[in-house]
C-alpha positions in Angstrom: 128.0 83.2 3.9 127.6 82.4 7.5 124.8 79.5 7.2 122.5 78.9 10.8 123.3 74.9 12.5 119.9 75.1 14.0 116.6 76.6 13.5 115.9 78.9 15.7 112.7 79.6 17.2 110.6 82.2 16.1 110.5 83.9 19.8 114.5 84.1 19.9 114.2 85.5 16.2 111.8 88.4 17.2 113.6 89.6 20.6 116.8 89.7 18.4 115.0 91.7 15.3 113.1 93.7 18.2 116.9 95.0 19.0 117.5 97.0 16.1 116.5 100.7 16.2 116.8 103.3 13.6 118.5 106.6 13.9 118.0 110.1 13.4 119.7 111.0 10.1 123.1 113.6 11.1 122.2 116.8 10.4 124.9 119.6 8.8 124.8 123.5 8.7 124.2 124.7 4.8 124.3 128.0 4.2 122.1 129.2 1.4 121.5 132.5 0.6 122.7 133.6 3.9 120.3 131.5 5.9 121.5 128.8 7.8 119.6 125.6 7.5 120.5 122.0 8.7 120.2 119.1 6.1 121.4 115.3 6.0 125.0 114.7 5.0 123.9 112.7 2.1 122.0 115.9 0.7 124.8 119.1 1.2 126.1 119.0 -2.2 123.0 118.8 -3.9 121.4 121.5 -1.9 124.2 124.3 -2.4 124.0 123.0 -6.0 120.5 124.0 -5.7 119.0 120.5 -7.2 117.2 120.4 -4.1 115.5 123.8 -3.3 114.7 123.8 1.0 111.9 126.5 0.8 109.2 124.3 -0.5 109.9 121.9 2.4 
């Protein structure tokens, strides 16, 4: 594990953390009952399983 030489200041430490942005999740076309519907990646199986049910959204 990479371990820091010096400390570093708390104004270089919050412009670096002030970098990082989070993205909008990728969104698929399911199919379910013959309406098209867009879901995350992570939650196509489960949906066309029908563990997760997308009209009480």
């Amino acid at each position: 594990m990479a371990v820091p030489k010096r400390r570093m200041s708390r104004a270089n430490s919050r412009s670096r953390r002030a970098q990082w942005k989070a993205e909008n999740p990728q969104l698929q076309n399911v199919k379910v009952g013959g309406v098209k519907q867009r879901v995350p990646r992570r939650l196509v199986k489960a949906v066309q399983a029908g563990i997760i049910d997308l009209d009480r959204r």
